[in-house]
Structure formats: C-alpha cells, structure tokens
N, CA, C and O atoms as a GROMACS GRO file, in nm:
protein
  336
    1UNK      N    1 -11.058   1.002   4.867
    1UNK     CA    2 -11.038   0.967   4.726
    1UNK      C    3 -11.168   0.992   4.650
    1UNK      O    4 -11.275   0.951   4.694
    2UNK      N    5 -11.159   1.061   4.534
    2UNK     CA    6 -11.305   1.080   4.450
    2UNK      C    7 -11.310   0.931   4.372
    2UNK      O    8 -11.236   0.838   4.338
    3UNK      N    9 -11.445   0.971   4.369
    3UNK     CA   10 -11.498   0.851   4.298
    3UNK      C   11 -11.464   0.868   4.143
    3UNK      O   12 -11.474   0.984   4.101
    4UNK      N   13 -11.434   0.791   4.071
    4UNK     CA   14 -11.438   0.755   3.913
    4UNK      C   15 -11.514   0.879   3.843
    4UNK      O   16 -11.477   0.977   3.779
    5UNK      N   17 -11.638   0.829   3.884
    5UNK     CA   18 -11.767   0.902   3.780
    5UNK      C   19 -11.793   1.014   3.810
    5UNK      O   20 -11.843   1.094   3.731
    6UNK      N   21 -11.751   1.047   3.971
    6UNK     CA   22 -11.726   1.217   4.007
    6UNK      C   23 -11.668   1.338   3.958
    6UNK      O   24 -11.699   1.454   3.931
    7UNK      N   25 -11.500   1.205   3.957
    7UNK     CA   26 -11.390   1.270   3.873
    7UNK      C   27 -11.445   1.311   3.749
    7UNK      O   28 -11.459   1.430   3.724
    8UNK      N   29 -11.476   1.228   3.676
    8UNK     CA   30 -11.448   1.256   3.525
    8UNK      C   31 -11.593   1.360   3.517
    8UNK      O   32 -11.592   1.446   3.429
    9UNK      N   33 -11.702   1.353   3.598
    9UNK     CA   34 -11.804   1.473   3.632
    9UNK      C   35 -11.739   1.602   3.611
    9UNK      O   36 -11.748   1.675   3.513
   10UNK      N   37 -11.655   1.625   3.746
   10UNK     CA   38 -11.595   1.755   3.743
   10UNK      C   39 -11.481   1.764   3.625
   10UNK      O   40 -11.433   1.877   3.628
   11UNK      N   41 -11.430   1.698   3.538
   11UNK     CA   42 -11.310   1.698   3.471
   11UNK      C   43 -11.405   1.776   3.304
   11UNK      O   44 -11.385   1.858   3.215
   12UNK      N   45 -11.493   1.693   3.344
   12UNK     CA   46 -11.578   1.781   3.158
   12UNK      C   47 -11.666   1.898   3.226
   12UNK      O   48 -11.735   1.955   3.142
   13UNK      N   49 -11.681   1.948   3.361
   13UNK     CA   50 -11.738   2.057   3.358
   13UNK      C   51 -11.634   2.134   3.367
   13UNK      O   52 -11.665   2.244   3.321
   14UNK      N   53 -11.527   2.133   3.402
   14UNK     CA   54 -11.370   2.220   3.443
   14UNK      C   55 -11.365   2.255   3.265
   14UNK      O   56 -11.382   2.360   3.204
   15UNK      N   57 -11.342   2.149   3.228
   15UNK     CA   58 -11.294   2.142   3.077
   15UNK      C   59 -11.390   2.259   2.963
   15UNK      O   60 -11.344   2.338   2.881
   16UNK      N   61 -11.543   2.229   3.002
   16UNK     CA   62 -11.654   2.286   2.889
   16UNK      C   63 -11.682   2.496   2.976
   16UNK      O   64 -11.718   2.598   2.916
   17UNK      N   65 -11.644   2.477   3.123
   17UNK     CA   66 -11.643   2.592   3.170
   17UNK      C   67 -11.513   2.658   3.245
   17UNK      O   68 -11.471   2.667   3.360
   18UNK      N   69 -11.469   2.707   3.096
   18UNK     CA   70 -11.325   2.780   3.134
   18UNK      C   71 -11.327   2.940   3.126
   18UNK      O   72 -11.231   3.004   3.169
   19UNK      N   73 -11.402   2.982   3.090
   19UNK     CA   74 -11.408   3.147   3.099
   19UNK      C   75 -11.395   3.215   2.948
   19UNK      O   76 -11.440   3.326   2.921
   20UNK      N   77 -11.325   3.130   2.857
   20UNK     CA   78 -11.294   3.183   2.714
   20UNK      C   79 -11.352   3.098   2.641
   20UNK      O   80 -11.315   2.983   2.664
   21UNK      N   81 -11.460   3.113   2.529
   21UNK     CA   82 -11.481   3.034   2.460
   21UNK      C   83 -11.397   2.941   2.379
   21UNK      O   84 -11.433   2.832   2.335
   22UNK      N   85 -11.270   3.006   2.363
   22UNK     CA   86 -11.164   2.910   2.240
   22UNK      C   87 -11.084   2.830   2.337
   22UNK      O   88 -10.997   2.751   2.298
   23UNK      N   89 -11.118   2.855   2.490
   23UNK     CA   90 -11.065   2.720   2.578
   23UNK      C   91 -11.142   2.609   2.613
   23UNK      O   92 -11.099   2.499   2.648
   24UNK      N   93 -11.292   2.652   2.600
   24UNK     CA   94 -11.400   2.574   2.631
   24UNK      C   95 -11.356   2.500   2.528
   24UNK      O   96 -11.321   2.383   2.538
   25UNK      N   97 -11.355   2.570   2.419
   25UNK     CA   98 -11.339   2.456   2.268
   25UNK      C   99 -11.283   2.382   2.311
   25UNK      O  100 -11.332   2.282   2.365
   26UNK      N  101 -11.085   2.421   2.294
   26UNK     CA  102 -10.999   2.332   2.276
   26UNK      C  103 -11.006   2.189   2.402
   26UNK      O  104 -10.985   2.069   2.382
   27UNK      N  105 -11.051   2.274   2.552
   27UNK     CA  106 -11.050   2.149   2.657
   27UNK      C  107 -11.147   2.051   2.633
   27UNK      O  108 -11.120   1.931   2.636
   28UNK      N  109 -11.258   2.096   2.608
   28UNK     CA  110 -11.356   2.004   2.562
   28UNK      C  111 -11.353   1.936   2.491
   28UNK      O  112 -11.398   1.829   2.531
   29UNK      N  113 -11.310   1.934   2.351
   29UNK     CA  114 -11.266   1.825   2.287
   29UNK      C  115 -11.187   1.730   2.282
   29UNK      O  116 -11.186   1.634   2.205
   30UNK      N  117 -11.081   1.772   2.409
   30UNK     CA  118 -10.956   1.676   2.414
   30UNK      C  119 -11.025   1.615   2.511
   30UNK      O  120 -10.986   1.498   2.510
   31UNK      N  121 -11.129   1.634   2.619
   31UNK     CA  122 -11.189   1.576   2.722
   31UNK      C  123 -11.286   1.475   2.642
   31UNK      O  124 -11.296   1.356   2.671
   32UNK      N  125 -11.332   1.516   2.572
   32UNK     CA  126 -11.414   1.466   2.520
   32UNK      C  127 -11.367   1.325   2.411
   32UNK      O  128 -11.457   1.251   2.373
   33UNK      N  129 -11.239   1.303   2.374
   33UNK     CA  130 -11.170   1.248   2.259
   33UNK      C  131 -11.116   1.113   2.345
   33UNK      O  132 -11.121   0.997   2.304
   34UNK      N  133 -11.045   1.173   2.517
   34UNK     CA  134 -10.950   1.081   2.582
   34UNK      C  135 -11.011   1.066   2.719
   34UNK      O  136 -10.951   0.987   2.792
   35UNK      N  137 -11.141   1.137   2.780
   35UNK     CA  138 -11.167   1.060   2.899
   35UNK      C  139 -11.177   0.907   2.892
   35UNK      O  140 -11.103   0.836   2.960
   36UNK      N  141 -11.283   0.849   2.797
   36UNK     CA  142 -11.287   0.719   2.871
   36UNK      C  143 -11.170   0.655   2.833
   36UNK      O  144 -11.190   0.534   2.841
   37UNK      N  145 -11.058   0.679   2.795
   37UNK     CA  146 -10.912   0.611   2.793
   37UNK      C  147 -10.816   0.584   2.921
   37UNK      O  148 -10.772   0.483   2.976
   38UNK      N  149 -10.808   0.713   2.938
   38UNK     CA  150 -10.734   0.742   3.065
   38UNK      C  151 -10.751   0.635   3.217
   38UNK      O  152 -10.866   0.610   3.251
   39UNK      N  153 -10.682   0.599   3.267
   39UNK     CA  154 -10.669   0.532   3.405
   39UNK      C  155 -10.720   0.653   3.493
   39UNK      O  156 -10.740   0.768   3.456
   40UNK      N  157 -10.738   0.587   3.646
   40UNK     CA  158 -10.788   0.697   3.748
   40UNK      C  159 -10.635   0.772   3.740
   40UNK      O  160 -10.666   0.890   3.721
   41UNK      N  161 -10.525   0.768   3.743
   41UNK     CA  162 -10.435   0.848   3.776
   41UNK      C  163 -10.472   0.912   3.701
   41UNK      O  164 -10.549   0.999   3.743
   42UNK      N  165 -10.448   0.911   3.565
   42UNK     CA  166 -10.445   0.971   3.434
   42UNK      C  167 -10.526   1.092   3.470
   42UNK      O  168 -10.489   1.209   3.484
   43UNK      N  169 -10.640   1.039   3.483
   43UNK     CA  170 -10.770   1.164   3.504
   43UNK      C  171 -10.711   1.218   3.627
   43UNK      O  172 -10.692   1.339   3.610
   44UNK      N  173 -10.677   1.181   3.737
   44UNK     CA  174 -10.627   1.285   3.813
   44UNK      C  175 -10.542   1.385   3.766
   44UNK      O  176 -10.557   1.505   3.790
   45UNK      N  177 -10.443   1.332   3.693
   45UNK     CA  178 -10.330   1.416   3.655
   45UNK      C  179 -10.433   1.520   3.557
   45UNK      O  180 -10.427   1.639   3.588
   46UNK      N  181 -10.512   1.488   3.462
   46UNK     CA  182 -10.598   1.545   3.393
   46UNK      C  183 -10.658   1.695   3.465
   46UNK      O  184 -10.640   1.814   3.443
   47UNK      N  185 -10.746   1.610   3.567
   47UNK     CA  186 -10.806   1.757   3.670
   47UNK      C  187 -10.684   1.864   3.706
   47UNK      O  188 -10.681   1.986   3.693
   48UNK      N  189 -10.575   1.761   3.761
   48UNK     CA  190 -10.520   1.879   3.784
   48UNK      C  191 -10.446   1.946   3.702
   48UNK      O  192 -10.380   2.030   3.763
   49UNK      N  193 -10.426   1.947   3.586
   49UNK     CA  194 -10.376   2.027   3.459
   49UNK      C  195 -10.465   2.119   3.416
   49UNK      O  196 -10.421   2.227   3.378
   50UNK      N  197 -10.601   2.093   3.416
   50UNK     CA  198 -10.751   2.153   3.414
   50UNK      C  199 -10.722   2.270   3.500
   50UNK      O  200 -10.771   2.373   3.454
   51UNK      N  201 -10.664   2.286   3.600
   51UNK     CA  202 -10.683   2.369   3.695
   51UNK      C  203 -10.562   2.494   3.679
   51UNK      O  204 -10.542   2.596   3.745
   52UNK      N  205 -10.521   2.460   3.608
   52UNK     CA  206 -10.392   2.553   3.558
   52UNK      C  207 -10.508   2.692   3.538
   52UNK      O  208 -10.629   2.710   3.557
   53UNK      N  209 -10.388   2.775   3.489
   53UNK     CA  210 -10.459   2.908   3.446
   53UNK      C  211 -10.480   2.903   3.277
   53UNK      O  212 -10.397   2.846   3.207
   54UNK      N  213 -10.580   2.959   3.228
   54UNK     CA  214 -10.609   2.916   3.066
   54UNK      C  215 -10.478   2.975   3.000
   54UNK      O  216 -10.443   2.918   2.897
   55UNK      N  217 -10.397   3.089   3.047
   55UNK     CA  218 -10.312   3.135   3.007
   55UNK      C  219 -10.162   3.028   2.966
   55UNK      O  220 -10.097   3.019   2.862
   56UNK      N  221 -10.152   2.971   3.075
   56UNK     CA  222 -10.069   2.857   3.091
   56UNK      C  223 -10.096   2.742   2.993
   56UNK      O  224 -10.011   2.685   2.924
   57UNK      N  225 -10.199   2.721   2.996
   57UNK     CA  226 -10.259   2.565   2.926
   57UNK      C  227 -10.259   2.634   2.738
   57UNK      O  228 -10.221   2.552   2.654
   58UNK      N  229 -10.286   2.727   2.705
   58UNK     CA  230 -10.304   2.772   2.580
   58UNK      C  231 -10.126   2.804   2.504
   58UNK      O  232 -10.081   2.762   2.397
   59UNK      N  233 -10.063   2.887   2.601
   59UNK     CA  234  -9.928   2.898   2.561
   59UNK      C  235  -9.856   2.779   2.535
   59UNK      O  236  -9.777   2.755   2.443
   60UNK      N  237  -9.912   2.679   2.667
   60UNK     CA  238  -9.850   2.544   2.646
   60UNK      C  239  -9.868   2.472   2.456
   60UNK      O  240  -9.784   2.444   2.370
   61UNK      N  241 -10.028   2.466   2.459
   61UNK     CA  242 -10.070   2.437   2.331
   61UNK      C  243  -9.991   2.472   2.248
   61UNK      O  244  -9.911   2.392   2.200
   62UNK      N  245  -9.995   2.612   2.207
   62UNK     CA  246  -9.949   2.678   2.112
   62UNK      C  247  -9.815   2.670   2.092
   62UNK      O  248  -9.777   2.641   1.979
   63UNK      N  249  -9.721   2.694   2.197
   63UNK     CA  250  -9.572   2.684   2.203
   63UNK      C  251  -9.511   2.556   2.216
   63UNK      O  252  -9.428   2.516   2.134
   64UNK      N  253  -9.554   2.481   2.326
   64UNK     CA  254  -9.502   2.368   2.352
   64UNK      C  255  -9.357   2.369   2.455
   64UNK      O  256  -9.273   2.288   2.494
   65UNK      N  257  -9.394   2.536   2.472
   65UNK     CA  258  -9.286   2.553   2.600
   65UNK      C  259  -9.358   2.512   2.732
   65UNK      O  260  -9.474   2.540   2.763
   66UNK      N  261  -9.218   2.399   2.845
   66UNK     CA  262  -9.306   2.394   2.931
   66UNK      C  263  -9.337   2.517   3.058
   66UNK      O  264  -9.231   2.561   3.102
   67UNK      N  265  -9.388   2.542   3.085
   67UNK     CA  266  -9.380   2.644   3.237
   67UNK      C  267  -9.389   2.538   3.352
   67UNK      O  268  -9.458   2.436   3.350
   68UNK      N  269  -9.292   2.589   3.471
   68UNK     CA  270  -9.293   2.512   3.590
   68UNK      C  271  -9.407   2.459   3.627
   68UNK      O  272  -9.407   2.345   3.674
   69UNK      N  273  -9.538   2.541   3.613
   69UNK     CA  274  -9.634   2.478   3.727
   69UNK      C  275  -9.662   2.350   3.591
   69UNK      O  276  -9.687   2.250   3.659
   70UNK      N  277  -9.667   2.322   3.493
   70UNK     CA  278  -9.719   2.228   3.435
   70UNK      C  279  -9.603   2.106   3.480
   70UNK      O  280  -9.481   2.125   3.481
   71UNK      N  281  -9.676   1.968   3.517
   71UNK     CA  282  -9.598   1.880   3.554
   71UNK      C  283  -9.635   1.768   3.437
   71UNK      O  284  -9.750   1.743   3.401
   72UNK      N  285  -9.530   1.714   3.391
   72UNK     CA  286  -9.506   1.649   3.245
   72UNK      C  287  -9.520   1.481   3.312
   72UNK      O  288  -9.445   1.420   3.389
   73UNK      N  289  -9.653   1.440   3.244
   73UNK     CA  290  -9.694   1.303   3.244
   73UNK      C  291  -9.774   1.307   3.094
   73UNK      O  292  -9.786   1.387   3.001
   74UNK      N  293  -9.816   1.182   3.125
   74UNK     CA  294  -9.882   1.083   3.014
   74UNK      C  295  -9.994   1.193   2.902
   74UNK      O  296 -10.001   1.194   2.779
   75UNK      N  297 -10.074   1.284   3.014
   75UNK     CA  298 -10.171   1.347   2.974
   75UNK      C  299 -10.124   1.461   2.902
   75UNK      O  300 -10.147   1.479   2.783
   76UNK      N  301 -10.039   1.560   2.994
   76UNK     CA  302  -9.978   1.661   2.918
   76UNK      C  303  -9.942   1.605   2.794
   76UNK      O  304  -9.998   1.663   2.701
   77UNK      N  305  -9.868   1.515   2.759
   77UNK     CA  306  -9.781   1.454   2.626
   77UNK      C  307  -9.894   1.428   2.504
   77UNK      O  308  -9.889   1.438   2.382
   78UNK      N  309  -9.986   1.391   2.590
   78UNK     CA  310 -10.110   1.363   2.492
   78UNK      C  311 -10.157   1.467   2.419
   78UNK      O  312 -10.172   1.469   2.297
   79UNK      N  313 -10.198   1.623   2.558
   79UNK     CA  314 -10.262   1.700   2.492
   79UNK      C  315 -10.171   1.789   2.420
   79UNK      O  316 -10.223   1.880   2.355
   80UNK      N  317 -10.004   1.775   2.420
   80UNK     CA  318  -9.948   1.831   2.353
   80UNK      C  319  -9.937   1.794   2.188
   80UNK      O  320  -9.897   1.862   2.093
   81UNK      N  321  -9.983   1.672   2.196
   81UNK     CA  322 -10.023   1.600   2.018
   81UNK      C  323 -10.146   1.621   1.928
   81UNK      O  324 -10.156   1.597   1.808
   82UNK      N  325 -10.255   1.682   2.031
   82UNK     CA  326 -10.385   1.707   2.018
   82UNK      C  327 -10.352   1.767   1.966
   82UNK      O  328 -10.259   1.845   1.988
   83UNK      N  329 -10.478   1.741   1.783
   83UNK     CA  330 -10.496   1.862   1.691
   83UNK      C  331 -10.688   1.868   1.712
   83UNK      O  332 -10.769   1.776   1.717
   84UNK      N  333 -10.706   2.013   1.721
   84UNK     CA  334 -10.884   2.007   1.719
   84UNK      C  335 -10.882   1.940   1.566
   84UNK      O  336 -10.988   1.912   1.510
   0.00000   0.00000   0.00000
C-alpha cells in the first residue's frame, strides 16, 4: 500500500509531467484545486485515471464521451465539471 504523501507525490508529478503542455495545464490544475479533498481511495482512483493516455483524458474533457478504459467514480465526475 503507498503511503498518503507518496501518493499524492507521484499524483502532481504524473499530473504537471504529461508530455503536452495543454495537459500539464489542464491536470495540474485540477490536481492542484482537489488533492487535499480527496480520500486515499479517491487519490487512488485519481493516479489511476492519471495514467490513462492524454488522448483519452482530453477527449474525455472535451466530449464527455466515456471510453471503456476510463472507470466512472467520484473523481472522473469531478474532473468532468472542472472548468480551468
């Protein structure tokens, strides 16, 4: 099991180093807006949404269509309300 402060370690470096600058944006600020909210699940579910492909996570944004690999909890719902 990761630790708390590990998690949310790797969750804003996943988030601030995504490969595209306009994903760095958008993850980072939603990381930045709802980490210290979130429960340990939460942030788990978090990392692993993080880990999607930017392609996936941006279409999601934009469309609000879901794709299979995204699994629909608390966090997704959140960052689907997120306005930068």
């Amino acid at each position: 099991m990761i630790e708390l402060e590990t998690l949310r370690k790797k969750i804003i470096y996943r988030a601030n180093y995504r490969g595209t600058k306009e994903m760095d944006i958008l993850l980072s600020k939603f990381v930045d807006k709802y980490i210290n909210t979130f429960s340990k699940k939460e942030l788990e579910d978090l990392y692993d949404f993080l880990n999607l492909e930017d392609e996936i996570i941006y279409n999601y944004y934009q469309t609000k269509k879901i794709n299979k690999k995204i699994k629909i909890n608390k966090v997704v719902e959140t960052f689907s309300k997120f306005k930068l």
